[in-house]
Backbone as numpy.savetxt, mean C-alpha at the origin, in Angstrom:
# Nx Ny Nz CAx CAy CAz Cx Cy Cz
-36.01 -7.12 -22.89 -35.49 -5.97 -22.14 -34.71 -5.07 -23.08
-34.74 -3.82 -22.99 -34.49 -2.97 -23.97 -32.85 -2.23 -23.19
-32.03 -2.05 -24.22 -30.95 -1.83 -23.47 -31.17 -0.01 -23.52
-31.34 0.15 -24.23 -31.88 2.10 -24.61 -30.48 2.66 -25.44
-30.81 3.94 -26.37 -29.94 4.42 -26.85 -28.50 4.64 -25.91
-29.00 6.06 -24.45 -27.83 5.75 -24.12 -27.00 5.06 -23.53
-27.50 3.57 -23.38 -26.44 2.41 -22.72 -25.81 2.06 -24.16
-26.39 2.19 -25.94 -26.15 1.86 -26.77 -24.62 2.75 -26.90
-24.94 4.34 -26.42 -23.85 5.29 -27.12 -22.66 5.03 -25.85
-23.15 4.86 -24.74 -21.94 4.48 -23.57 -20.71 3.16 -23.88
-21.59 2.26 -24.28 -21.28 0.74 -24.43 -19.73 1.34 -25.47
-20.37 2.16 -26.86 -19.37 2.26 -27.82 -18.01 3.39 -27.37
-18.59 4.29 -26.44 -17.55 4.55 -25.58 -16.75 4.35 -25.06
-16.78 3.36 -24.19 -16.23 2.69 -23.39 -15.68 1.69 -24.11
-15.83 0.75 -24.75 -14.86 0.38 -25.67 -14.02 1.00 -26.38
-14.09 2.18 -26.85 -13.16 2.99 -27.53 -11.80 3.53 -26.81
-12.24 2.99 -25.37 -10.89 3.42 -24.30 -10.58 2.02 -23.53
-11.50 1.21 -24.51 -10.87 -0.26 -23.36 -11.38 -0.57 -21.98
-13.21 -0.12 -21.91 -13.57 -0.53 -20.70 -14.47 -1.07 -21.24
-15.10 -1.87 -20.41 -16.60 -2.64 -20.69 -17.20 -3.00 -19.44
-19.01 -2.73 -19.17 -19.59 -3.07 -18.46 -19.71 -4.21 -17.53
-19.51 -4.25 -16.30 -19.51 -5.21 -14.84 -20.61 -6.16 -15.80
-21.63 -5.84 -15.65 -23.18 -6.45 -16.12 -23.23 -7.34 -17.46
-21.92 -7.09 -18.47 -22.02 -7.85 -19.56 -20.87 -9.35 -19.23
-20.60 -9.37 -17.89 -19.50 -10.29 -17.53 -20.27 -11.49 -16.75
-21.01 -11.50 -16.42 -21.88 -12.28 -15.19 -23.07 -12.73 -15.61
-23.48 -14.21 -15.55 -24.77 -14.69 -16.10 -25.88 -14.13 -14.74
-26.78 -13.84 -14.92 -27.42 -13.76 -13.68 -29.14 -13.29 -14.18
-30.41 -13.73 -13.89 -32.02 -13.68 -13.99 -31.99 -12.10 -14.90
-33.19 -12.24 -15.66 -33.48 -11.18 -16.43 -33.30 -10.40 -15.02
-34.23 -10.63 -14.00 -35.01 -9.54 -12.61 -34.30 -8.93 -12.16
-32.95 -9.51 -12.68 -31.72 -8.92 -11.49 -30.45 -8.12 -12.67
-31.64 -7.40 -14.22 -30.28 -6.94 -14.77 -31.27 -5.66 -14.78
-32.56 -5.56 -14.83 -33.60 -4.36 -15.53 -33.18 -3.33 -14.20
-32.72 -1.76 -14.47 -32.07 -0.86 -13.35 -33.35 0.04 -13.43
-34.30 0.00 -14.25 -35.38 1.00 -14.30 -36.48 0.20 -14.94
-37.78 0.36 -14.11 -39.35 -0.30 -14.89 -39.85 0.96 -14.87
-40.66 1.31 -15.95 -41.72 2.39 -16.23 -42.77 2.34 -15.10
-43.62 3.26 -15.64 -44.87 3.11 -14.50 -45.88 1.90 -14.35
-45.79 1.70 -16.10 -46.64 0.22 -16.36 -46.14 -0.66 -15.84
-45.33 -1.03 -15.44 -44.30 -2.30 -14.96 -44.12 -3.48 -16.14
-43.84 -2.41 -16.86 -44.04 -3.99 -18.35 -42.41 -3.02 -19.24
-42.57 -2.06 -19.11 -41.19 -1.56 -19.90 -40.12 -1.79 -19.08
-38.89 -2.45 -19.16 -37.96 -2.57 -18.56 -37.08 -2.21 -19.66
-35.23 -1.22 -18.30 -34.20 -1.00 -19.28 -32.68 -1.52 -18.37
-31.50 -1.43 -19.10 -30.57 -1.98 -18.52 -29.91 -0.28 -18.82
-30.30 0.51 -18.08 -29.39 1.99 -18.14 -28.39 2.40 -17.27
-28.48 1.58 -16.35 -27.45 1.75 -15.20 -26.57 0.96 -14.98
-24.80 1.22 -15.24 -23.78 0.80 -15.54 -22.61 0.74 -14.52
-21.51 0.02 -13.84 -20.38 0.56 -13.65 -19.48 0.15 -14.53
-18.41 0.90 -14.79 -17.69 1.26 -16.18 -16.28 0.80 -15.07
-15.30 -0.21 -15.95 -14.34 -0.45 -15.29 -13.56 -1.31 -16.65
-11.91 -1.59 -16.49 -11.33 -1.80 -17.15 -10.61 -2.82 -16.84
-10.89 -3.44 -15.21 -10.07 -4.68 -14.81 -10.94 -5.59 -14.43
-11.06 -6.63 -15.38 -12.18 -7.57 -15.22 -12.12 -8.36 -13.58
-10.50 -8.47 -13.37 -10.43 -9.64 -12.17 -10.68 -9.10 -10.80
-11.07 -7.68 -10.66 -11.37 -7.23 -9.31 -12.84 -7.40 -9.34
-13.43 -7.60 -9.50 -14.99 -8.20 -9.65 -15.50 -9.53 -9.66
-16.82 -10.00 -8.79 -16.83 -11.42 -8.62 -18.27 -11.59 -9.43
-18.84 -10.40 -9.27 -20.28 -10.50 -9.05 -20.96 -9.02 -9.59
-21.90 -8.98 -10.48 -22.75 -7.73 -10.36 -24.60 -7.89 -10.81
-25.29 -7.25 -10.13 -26.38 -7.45 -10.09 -27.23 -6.42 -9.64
-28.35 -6.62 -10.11 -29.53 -6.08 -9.40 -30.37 -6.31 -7.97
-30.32 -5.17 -7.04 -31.23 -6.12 -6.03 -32.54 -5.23 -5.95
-33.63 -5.37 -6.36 -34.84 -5.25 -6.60 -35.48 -4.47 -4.97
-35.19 -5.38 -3.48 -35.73 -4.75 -2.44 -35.24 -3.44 -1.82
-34.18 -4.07 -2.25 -33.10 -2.27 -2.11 -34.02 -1.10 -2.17
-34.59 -0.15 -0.93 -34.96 1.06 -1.26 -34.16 2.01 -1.06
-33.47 2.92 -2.16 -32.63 4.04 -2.03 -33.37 5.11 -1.20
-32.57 5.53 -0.22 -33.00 7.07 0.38 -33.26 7.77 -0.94
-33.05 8.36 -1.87 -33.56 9.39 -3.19 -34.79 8.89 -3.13
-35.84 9.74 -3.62 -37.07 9.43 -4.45 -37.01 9.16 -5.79
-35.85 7.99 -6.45 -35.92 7.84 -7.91 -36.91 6.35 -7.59
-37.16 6.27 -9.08 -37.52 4.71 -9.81 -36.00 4.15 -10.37
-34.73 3.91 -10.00 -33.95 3.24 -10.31 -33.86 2.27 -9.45
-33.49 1.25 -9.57 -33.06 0.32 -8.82 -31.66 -0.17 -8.63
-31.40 -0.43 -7.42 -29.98 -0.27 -6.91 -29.25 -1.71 -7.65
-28.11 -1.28 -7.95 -27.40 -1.87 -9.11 -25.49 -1.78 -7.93
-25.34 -3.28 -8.03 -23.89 -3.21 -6.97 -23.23 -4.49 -7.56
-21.64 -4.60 -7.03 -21.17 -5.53 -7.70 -20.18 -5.78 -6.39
-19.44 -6.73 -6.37 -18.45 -7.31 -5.50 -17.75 -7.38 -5.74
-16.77 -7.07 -5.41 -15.04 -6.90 -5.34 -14.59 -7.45 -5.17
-12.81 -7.71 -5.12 -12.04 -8.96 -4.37 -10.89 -7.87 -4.99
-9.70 -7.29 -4.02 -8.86 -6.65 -4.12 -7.57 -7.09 -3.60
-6.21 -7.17 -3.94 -5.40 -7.64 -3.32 -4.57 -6.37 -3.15
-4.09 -6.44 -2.23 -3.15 -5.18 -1.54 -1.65 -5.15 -1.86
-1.46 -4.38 -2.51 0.22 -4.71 -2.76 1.03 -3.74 -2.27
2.17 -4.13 -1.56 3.20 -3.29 -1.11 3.73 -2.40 -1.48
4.14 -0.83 -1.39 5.07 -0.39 -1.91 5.73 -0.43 -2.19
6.36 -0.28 -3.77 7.74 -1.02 -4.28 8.67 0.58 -4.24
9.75 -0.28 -3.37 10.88 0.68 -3.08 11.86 1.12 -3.86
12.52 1.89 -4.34 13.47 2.47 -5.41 14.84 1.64 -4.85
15.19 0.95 -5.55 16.85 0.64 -4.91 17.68 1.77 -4.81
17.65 3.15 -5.05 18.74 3.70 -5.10 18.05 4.76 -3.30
16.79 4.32 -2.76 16.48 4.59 -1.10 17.26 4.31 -0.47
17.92 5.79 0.25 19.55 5.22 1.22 18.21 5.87 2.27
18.75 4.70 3.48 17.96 5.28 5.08 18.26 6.17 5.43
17.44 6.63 6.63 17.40 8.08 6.85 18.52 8.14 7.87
18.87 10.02 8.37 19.94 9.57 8.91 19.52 8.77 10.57
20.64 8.65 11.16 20.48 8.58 12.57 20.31 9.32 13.75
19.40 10.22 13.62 18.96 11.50 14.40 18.67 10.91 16.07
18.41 9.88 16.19 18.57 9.35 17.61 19.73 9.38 18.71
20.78 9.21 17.46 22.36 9.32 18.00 22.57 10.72 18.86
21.60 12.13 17.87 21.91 13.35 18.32 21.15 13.66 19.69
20.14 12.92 19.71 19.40 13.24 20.86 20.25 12.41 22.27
20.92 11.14 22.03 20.81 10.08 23.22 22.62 10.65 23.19
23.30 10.80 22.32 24.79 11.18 22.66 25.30 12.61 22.20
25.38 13.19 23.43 26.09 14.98 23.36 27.27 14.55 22.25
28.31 13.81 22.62 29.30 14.40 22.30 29.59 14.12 20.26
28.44 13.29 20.16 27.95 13.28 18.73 27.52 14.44 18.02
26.52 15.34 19.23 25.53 16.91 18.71 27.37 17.27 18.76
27.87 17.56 19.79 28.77 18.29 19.79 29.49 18.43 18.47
30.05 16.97 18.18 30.95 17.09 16.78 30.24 17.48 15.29
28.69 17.08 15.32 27.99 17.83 14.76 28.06 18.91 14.41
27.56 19.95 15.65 27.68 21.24 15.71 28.97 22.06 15.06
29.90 21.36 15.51 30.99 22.04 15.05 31.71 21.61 13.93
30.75 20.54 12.83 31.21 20.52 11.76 30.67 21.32 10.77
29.47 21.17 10.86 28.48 22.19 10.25 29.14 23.56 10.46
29.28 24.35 11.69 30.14 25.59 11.80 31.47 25.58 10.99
31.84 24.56 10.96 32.79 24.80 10.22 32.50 24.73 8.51
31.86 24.17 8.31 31.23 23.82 6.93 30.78 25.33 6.18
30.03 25.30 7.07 29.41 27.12 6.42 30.37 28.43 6.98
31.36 27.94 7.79 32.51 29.55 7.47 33.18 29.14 6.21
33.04 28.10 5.44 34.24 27.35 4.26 33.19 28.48 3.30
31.57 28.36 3.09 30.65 28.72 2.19 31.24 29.78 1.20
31.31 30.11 -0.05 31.49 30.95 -0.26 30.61 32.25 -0.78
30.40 33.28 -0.50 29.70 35.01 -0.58 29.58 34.67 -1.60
29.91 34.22 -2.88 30.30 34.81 -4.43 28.58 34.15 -5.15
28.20 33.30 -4.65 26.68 32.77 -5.29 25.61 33.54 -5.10
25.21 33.64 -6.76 24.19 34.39 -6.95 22.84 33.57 -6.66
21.99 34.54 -6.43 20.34 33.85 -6.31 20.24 33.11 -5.03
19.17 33.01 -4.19 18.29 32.32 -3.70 18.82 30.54 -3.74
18.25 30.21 -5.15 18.04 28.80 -4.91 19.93 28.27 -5.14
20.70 29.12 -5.51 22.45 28.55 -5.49 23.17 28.66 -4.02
22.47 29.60 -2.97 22.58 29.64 -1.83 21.79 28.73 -1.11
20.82 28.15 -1.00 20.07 27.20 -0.23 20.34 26.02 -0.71
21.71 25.87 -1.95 22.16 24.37 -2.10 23.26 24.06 -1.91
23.92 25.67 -1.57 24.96 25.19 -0.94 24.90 25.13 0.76
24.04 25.65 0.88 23.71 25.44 2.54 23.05 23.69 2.53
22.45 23.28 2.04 21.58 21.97 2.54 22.50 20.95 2.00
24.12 21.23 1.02 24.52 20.29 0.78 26.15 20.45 1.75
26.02 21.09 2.66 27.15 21.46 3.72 26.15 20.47 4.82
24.91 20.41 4.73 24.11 19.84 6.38 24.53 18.77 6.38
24.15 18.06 4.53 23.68 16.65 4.52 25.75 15.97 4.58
26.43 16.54 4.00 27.97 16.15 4.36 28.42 15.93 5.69
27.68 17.13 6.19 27.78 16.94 8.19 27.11 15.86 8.89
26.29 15.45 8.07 25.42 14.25 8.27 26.14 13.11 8.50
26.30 13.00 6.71 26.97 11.64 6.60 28.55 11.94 7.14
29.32 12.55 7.25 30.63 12.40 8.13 29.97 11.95 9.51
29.83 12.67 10.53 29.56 12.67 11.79 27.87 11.88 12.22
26.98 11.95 12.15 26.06 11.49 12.23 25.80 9.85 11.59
25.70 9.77 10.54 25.93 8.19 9.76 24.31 8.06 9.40
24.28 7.09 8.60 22.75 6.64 8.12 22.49 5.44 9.46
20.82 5.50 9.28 20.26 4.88 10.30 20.59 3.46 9.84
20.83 2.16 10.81 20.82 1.09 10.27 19.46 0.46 10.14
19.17 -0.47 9.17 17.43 -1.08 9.24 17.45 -1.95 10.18
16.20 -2.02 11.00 16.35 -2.52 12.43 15.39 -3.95 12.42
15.87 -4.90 12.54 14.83 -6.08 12.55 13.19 -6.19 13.44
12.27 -7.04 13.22 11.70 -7.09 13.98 12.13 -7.31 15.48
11.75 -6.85 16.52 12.36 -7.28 17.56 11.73 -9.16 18.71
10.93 -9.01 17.90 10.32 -10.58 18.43 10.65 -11.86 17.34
11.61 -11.32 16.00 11.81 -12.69 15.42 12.89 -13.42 16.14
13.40 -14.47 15.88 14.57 -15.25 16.88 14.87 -15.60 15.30
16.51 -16.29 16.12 17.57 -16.33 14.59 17.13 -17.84 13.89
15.89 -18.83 14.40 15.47 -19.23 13.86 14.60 -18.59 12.36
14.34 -17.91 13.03 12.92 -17.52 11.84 14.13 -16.74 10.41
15.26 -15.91 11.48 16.10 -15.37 10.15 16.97 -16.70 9.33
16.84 -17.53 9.97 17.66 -19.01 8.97 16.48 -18.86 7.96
15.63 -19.18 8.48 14.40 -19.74 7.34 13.99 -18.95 6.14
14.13 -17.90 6.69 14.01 -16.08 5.41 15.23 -16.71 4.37
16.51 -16.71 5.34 17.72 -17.30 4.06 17.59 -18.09 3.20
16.95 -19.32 3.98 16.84 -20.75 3.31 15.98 -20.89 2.13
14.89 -19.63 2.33 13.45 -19.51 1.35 13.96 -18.75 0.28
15.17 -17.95 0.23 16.03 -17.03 -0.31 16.69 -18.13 -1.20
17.42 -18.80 -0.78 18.37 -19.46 -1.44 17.40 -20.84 -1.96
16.06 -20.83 -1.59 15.30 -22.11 -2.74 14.61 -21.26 -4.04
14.36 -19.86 -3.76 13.82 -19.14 -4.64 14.90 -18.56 -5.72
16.01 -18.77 -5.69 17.00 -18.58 -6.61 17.74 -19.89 -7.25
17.14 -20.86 -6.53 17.13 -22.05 -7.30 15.80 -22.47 -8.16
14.94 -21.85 -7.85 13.55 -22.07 -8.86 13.35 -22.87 -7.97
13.31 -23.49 -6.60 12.77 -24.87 -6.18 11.10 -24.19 -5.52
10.03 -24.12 -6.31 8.91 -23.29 -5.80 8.31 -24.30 -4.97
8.43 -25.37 -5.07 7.43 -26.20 -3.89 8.39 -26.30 -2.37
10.06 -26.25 -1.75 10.57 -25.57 -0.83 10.52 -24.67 -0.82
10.40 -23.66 -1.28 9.89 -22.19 -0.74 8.84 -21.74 -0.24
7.45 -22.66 -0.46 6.34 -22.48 -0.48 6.25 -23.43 1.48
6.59 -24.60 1.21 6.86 -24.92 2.63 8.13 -24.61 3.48
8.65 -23.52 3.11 9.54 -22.61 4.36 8.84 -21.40 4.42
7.72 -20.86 3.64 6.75 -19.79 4.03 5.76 -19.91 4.61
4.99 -21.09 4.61 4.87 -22.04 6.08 4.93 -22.38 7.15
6.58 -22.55 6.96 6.92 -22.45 8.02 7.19 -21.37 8.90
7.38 -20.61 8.43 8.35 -19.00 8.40 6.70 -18.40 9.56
5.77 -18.76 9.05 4.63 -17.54 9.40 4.09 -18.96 10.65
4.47 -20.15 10.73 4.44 -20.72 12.05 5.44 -19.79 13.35
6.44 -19.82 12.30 7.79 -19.98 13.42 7.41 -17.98 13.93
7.36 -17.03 12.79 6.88 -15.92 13.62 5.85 -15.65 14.22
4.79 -16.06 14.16 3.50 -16.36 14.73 3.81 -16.70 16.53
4.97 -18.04 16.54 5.10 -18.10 17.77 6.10 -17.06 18.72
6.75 -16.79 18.09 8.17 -15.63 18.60 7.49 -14.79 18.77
6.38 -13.97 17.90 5.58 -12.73 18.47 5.10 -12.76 19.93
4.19 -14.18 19.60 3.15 -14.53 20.99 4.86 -14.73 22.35
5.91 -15.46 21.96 6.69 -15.04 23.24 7.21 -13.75 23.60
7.16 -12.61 22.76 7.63 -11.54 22.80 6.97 -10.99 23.83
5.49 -11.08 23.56 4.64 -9.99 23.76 4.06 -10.36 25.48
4.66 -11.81 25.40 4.12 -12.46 26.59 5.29 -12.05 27.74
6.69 -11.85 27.13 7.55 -11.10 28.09 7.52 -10.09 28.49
6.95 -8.78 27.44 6.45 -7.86 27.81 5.51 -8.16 28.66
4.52 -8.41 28.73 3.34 -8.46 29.55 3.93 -8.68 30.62
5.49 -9.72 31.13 5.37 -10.23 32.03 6.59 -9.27 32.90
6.95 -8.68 32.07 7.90 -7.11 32.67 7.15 -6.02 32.95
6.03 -5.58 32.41 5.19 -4.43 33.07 4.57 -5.28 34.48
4.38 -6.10 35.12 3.32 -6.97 35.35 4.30 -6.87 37.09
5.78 -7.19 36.60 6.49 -7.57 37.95 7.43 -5.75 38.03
6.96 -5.15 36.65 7.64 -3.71 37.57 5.98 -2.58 38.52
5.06 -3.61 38.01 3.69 -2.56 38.94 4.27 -3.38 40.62
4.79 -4.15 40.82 4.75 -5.01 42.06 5.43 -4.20 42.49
């Protein structure tokens, strides 16, 4: 099987930036590497590539021969398999919560003191700033003071179906993981996704059972 010039000039490419071909990672039948046969069915080439730089998101790549592409080419469809793990957004420690804008809606006399700090904030402002953007910072840094005096930051709000079981166990997995003890931590995360697993299912079953007796 002939690899062809340009899989020859790609190949040196792609190494030159630190990637290398799915297809050179995986043992798998001549039948299932050739991406193009001539008309004779005797010339075969390996011209068709995916180009990637992280070997471990890939399980598998190959040729599948019955594959008919909607196009009218002679290539043959060339795919590989994945395995991706999802990772969380990693948060900035210096993220203060947002404020408590609920407070303004559910208690007047909160808008009230609000209102009239801010009024008071911007008769303090002073005329003397030049430009645009020295005026819109001293206005948005009079809001956010009115904020944090009178308003306050939101507090972070727990799940509402864990029970103070499940928050012991978060601690306990806390305080084995700062001891290095990785085989108790591993069975209080275990446990942890037993113990919320069941608190959800009672949560949701109280709900159910409060819409259920307020239709009566």
């Amino acid at each position: 099987m002939d690899l062809g010039r340009p899989t020859t000039t790609l190949s040196d490419c792609s190494r030159s930036v630190q990637h290398m071909a799915c297809g050179s990672w995986f043992q798998c039948r001549k039948i299932h590497r050739s991406t193009w046969i001539s008309n004779d069915h005797r010339t075969k080439k390996e011209i068709d590539h995916i180009i990637t730089r992280d070997r471990n998101a890939f399980t598998s790549c190959r040729v599948y021969r019955g594959a008919e592409c909607p196009a009218n080419t002679d290539h043959r469809l060339l795919a590989v398999k994945m395995k991706l793990s999802w990772r969380p957004a990693v948060r900035s420690r210096q993220h203060q919560p947002k404020y408590d804008t609920m407070s303004l809606l559910n208690d007047s006399s909160i808008a009230d003191r609000y209102t009239v700090d801010v009024c008071n904030r911007f008769q303090a402002l002073s005329s003397d700033e030049d430009g645009v953007e020295s005026h819109w910072a001293a206005i948005s840094s009079a809001i956010r003071k009115s904020a944090d005096t009178v308003v306050g930051r939101r507090k972070p709000v727990r799940k509402p179906w864990l029970s103070d079981g499940a928050f012991d166990i978060i601690q306990q997995k806390l305080t084995a993981r700062k001891q290095g003890n990785h085989r108790e931590r591993n069975r209080l995360k275990r446990l942890f996704d037993k113990t919320a697993k069941a608190d959800r299912e009672q949560f949701f079953n109280r709900v159910a059972d409060n819409a259920e007796a307020g239709m009566l």
